[in-house]
C-alpha positions as CSV (number, residue, x, y, z in Angstrom):
1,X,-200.8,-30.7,65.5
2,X,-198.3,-30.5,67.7
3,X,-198.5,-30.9,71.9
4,X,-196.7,-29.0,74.3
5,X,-197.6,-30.2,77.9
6,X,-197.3,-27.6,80.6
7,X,-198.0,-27.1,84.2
8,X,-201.0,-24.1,84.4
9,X,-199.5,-23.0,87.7
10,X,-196.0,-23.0,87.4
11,X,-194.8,-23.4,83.8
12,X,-191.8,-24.2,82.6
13,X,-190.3,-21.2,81.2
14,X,-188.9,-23.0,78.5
15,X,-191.8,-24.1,77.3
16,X,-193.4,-20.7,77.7
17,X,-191.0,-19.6,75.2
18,X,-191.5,-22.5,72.7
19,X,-195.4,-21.5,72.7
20,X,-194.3,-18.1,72.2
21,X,-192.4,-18.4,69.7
22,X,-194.8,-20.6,67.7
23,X,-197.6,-17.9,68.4
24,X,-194.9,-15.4,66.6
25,X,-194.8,-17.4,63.5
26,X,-198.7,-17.4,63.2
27,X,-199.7,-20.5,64.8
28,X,-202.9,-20.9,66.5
29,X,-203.1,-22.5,69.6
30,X,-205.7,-24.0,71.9
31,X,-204.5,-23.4,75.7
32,X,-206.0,-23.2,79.4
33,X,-207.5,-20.2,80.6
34,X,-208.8,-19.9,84.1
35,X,-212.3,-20.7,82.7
36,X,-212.1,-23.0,79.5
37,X,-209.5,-23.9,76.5
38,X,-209.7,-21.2,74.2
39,X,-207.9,-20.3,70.8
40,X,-205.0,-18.1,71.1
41,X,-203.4,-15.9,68.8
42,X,-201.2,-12.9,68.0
43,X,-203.6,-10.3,68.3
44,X,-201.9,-8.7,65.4
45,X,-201.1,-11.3,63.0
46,X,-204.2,-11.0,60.8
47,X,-203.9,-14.5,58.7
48,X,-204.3,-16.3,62.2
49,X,-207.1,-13.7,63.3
50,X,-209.0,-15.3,60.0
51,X,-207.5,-18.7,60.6
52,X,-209.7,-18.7,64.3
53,X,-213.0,-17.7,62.2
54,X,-212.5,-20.5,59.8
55,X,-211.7,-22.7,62.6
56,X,-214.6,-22.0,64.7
57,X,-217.0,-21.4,61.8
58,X,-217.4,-17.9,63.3
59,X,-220.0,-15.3,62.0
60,X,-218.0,-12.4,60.9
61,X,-219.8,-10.0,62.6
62,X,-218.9,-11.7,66.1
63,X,-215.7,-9.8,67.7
64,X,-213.1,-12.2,69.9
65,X,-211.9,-11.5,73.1
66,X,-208.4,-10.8,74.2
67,X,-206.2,-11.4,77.3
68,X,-203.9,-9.3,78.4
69,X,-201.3,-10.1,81.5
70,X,-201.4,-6.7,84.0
71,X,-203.2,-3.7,83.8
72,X,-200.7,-1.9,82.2
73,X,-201.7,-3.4,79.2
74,X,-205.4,-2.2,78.9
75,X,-205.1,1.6,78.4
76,X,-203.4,1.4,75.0
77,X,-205.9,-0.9,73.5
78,X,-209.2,1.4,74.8
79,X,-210.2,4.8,73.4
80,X,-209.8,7.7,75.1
81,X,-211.4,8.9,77.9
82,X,-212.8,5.1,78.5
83,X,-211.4,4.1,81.6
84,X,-213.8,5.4,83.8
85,X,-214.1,4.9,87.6
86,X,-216.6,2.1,87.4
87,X,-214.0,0.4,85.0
88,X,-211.4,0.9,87.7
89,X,-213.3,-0.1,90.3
90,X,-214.4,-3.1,88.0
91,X,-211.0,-4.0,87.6
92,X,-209.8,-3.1,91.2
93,X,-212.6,-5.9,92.3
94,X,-212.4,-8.6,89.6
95,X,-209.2,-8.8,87.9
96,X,-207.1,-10.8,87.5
97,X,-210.4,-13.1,86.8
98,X,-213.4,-14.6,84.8
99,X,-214.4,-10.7,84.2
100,X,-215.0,-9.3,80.3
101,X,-214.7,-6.1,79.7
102,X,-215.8,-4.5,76.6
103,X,-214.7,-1.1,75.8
104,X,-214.3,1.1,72.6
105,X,-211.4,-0.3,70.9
106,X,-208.5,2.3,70.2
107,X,-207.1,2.6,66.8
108,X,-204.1,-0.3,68.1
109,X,-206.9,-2.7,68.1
110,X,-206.8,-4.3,65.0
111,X,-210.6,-4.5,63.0
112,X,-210.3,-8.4,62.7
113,X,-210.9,-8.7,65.9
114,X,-213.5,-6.1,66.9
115,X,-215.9,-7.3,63.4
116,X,-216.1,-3.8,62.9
117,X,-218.0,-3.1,65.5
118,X,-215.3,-0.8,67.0
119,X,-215.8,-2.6,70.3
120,X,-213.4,-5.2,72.2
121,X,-213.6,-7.3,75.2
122,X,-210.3,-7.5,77.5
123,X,-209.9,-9.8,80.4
124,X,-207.2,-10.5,82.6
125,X,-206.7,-14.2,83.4
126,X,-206.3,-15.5,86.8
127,X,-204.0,-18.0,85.2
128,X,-200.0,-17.5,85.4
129,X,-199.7,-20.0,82.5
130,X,-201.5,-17.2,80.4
131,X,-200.2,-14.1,81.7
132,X,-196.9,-15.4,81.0
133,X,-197.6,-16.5,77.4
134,X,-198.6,-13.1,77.3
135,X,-196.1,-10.9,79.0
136,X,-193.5,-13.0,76.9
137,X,-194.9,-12.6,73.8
138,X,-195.5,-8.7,74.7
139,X,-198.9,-7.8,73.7
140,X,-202.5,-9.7,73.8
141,X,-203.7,-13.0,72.8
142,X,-207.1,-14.0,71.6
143,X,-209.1,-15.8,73.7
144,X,-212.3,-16.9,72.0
145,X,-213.8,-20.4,73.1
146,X,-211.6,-23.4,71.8
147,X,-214.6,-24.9,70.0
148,X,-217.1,-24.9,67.0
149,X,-219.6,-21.7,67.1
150,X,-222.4,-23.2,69.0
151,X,-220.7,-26.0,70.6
152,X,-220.2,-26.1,74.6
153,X,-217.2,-24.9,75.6
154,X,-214.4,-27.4,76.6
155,X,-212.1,-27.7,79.8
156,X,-209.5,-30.7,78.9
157,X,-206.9,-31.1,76.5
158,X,-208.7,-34.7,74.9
159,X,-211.8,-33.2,73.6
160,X,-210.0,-30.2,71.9
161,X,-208.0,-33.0,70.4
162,X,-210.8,-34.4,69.7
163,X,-212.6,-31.6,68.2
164,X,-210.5,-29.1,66.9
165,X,-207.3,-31.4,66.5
166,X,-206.9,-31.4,62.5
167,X,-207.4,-27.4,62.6
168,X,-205.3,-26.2,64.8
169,X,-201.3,-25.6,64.9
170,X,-200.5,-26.6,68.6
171,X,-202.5,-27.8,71.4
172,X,-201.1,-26.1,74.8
173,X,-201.8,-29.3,77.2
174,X,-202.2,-28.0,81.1
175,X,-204.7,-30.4,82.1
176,X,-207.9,-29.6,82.8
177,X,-209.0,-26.3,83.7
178,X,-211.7,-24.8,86.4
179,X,-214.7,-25.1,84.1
180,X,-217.6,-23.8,86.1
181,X,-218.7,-21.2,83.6
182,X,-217.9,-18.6,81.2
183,X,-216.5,-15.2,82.2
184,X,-219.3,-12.4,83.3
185,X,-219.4,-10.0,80.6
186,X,-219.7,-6.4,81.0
187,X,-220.3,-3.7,78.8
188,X,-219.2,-0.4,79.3
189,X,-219.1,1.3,76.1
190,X,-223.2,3.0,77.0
191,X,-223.9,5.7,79.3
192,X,-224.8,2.7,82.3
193,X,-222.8,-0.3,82.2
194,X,-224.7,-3.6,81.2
195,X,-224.1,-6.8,82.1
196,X,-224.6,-8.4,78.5
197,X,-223.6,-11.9,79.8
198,X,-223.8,-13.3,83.5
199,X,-221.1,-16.1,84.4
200,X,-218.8,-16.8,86.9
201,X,-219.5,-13.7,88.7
202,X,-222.7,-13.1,89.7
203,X,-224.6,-10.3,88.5
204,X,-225.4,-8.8,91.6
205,X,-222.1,-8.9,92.6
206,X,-221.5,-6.6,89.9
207,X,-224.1,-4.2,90.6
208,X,-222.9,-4.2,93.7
209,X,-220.0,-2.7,92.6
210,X,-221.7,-0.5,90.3
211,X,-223.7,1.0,93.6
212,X,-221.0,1.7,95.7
213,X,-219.1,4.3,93.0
């Protein structure tokens, strides 16, 4: 396994690229978000897509989330007709932050990651470490917990080591990272929106939002 240590808030941009470039010949990583460590990939790279299941011991019927770094990103990677005005408003209120969305994937979202279920959940990071990973590497990166399937989910470098150290290809060391909770997960892929997962953000908070469109 190899370590690349990086500052979460202002990276080195040389070391961005040496992450980047790693990620572009199929390695898996585990990196900071601005929740937890999760395990990043080339969202279109589908050998390290089915490396991340075997490493987390992952049902197959369980899709993994991406990141994306701006809002530019998200409209190629939903169907049509998805991006409604409580998704903009959604976004507009949340992002960049611990917020899920989960849309119906468009035909640019690989199967791997959706298990088939033609659904994906997109967040955008309030991390610059990530979103420049991301905008350098030019499309999404997975973003699925950096931890065994049923395990807590971990916010320092020494216990991904520690757990996932003989799995993985490169272990992104920022430090620790916020913690406090997993992102709030919302679905919008239904008539109503549901809040399938409350987290960071509170779940009135996001019917609050969901009352004033």
């Amino acid at each position: 396994m190899k370590i690349v240590k990086i500052s979460q808030s202002t990276p080195d941009p040389l070391m961005v690229y040496e992450v980047v470039r790693l990620l572009k010949t199929g390695s898996v990583i585990a990196y900071p978000t601005d929740t937890f460590y999760g395990l990043g990939a080339d969202i279109y790279n589908n050998e390290a897509i089915e490396r991340i299941y075997s490493i987390k011991s992952r049902r197959s019927d369980k899709p993994i989330i991406i990141l994306i770094s701006d809002k530019k990103m998200l409209r190629p990677l939903i169907a049509n007709g998805q991006m409604s005005h409580i998704a903009e408003k959604l976004t507009d209120t949340f992002w960049p932050g611990p917020l899920t969305l989960v849309f119906n994937a468009s035909d640019a979202v690989p199967d791997e990651l959706t298990a088939n279920t033609g659904k994906i959940g997109i967040r955008l990071p309030d991390n610059e470490l990530c979103r420049l990973l991301i905008e350098e590497l030019k499309h999404p990166i997975t973003a699925t917990s950096a931890n065994i399937s049923g395990e807590g989910s971990i916010d320092n470098p020494a216990d991904v080591a520690k757990s996932l150290g003989g799995m993985i290809d490169v272990l992104v060391d920022g430090g620790k990272t916020k913690g406090g909770g997993a992102s709030t997960v919302v679905d919008l892929t239904n008539v109503e929106p549901v809040v399938i997962r409350e987290g960071i953000i509170a779940k009135s908070d996001i019917l609050g939002v969901f009352k004033s469109t």
